[in-house]
N, C-alpha and C positions, 0 to 999 in steps of 0.2 A: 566413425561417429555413431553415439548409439542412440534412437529416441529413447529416453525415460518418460514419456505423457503427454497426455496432450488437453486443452481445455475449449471447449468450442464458447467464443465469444457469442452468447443468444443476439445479443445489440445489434452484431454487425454480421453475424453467421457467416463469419469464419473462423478457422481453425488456427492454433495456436502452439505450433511446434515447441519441444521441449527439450532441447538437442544440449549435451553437457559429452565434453572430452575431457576426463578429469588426467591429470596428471598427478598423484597425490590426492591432495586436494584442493587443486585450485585445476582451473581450465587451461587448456594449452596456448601457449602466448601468440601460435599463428594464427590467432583468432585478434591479436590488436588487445587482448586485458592483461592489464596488471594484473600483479597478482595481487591475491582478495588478503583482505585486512583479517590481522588476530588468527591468521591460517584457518578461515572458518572456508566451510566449502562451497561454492560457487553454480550458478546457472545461466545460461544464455538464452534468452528468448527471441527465438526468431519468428518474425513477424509472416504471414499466410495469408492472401484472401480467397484460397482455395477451399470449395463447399463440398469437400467428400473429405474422406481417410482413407488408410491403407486398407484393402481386404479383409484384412481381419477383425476391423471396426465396426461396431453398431452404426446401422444407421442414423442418422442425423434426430431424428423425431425418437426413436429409440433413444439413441444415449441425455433429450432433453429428459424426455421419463424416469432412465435411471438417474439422474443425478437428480430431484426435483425430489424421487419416492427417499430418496437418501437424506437428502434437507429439510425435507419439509416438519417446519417445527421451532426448527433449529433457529436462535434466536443471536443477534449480530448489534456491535455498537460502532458505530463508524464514524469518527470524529472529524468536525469539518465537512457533513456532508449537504450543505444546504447547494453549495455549486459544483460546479469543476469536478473534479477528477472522483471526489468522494461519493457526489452525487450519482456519479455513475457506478461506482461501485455498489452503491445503499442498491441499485435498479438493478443491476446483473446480480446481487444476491436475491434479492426478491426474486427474481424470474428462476431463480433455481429453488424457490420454497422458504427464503431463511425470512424471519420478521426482522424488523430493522429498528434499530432504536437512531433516532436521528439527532447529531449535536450540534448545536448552531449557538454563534455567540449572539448576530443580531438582527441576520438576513431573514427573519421569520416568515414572511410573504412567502419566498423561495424555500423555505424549509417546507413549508404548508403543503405547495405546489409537488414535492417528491414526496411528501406523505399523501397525499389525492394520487399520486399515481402509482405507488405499492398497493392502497388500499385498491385500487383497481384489477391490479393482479389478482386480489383476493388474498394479501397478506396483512398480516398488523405492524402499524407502523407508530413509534414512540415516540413524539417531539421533545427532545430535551435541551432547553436553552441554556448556555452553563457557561463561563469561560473557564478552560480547562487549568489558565494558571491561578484560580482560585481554589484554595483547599476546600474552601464549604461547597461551591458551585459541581465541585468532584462528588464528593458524599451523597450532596443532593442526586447528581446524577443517580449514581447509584441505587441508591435508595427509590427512584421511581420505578430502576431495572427490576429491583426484587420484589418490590411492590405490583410488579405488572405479569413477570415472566418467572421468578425464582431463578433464573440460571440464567448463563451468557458464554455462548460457545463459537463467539470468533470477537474478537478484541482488536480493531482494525485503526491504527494510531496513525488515521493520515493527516492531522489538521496540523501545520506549522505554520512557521513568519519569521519575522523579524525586521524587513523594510521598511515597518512601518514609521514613522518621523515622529508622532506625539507620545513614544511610550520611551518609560526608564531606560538608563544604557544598559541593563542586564536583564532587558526582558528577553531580547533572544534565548537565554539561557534557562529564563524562567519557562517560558514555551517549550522548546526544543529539548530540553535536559528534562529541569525537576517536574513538570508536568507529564509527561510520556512516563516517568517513575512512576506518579505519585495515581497515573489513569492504572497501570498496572496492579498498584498495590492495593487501589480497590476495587478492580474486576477480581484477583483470585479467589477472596471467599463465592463466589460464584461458577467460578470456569472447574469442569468435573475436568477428569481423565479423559485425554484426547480432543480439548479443547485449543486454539490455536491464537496467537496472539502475532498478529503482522504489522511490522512497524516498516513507512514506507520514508524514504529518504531522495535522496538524487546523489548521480554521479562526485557532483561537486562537490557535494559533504562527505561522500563514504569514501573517495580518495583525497580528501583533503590532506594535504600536506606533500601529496604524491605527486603531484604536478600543478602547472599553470593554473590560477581560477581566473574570476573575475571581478574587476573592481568594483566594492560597494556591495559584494555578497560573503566577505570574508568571516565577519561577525554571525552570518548564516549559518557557511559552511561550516566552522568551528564549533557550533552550539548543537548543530545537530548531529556532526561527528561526537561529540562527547555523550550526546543522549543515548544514539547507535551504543556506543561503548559501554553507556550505563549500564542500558538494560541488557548484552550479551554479558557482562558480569554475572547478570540476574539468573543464567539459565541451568544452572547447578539447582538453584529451590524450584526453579520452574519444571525443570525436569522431575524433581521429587515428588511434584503433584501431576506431572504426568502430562504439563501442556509445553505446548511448545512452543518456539518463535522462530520466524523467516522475515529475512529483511528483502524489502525490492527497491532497488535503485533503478532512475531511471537517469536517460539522456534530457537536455532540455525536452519539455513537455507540448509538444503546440496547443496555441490556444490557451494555454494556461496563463495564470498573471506571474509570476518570478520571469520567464525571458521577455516578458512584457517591459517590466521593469525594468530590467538590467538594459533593455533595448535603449530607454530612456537616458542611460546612461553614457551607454557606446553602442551610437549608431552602426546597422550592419549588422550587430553580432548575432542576431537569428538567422542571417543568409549568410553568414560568414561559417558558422557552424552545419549549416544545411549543406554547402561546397565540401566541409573540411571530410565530411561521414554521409554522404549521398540523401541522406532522408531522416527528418527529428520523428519519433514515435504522437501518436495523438492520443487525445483523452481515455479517448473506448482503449484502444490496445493497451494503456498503461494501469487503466481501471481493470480488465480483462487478469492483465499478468497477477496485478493485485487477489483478484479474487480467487484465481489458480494457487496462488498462496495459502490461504486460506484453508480450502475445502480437500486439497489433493493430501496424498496418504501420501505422495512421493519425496516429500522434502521432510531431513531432517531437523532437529533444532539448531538454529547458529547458522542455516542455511542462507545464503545471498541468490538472489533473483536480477539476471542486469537484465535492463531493458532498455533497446538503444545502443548502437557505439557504444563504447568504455575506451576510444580511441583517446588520448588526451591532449588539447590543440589548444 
């Protein structure tokens, strides 16, 4: 087994192994993974709350410094990030230097409250209210990005849905799909060379159709597999301008609202799943992989990030 990298989570200060046995290009199956979708090439992150590295590591306060002298500037759009798993991401970029532009459809109190605490770090932070399956709400966005920052150098596509009861039967798709397109198509007049675009997913969509799901999240899985699909179509022009894209799947998330949900549906299945793979990943660790995504030189484009099991039960 070889490390390829490593990211120290600031949140929770620990360390975040970055262990990949490729065989080809996919990881080796005595690790419990499929193999990866589209033969794109694969990661396993294994979870650490060990507070040192190998010998040959910077120390801890050290490697905060280099990675902080390296971002700092560097300017970030994270969609969905007024709660949950984004929120956390908007907070471990900031704490590495980067300004945050913040998307929220309606939670603005809670947007407010992660813009008050970047700005406390001493970074700038963007509130931009939008719902991303509106075309003009998109532009709008944008247009505050370039109006504020000129550039945008990590394009972080975590906000989805589709559970929700009062919207059209193709909003999934409109969410999931043509919105993650349409966020894409206008971040690139923005994003230079070497700029990074991470679209995050879950197990259950990136192997959809590969095994068992679960009931009531099929219209999900589907809509966000086909956006996944979209945009690794897209990385032939993305690579022409020189940015790239990493996907991170994860395992159910704790704490989050989708196994909330789905709980609602069929009792159990968050301790059913917690039995079937010893332990579900949490916010920090899923936000953490996410932002290793992001800012690491080590992942190519088309690259996958699993986080969690990929066991499928």
């Amino acid at each position: 087994m070889q490390n390829t990298g490593l990211f120290l989570n600031w949140s929770m200060f620990a360390i975040i192994f970055v262990c990949a046995i490729k065989r080809g290009n996919c990881l080796t199956e005595s690790f419990g993974l499929p193999s990866p979708r589209n033969g794109s090439p694969c990661k396993l992150l294994r979870m650490s709350q060990k507070t040192s590295g190998p010998a040959d590591m910077p120390a801890l306060d050290e490697q905060v410094q280099l990675s902080s002298a390296m971002l700092l500037g560097k300017t970030a759009l994270v969609t969905g990030s007024s709660r949950g798993i984004g929120a956390s991401v908007a907070r471990q970029l900031a704490q590495l230097g980067v300004d945050i532009a913040i998307n929220y459809r309606s939670k603005g109190p809670r947007a407010q409250e992660v813009a008050d605490e970047l700005a406390a770090m001493g970074r700038k932070a963007l509130l931009v209210q939008g719902d991303i399956t509106n075309a003009e709400d998109i532009a709008a966005t944008f247009d505050l990005i370039q109006t504020a920052w000129g550039r945008l150098d990590f394009l972080i596509l975590n906000a989805s849905g589709g559970l929700e009861q009062d919207k059209a039967a193709d909003y999934a798709m409109q969410l999931n799909l043509t919105a993650q397109v349409n966020l894409v198509n206008g971040a690139l007049p923005m994003m230079k060379p070497g700029s990074r675009i991470v679209f995050v997913t879950s197990h259950l969509a990136h192997f959809y159709g590969a095994g068992p799901g679960y009931d009531g999240y099929e219209v999900v899985a589907a809509s966000k597999r086909a956006g996944e699909d979209a945009l690794r179509g897209m990385i032939p022009s993305l690579s022409a301008r020189g940015v790239r894209l990493v996907v991170v799947s994860g395992d159910l998330i704790e704490g989050t609202i989708t196994p909330k949900l789905l709980e609602r549906q069929s009792r159990g299945l968050i301790e059913k799943r917690r039995q079937a793979v010893g332990a579900l990943p949490g916010v920090e660790e899923f936000a953490a992989a996410i932002v290793q995504a992001g800012i690491s030189e080590t992942y190519s484009s088309g690259e996958t990030v699993y986080v969690g099991s990929t066991e499928l039960s």
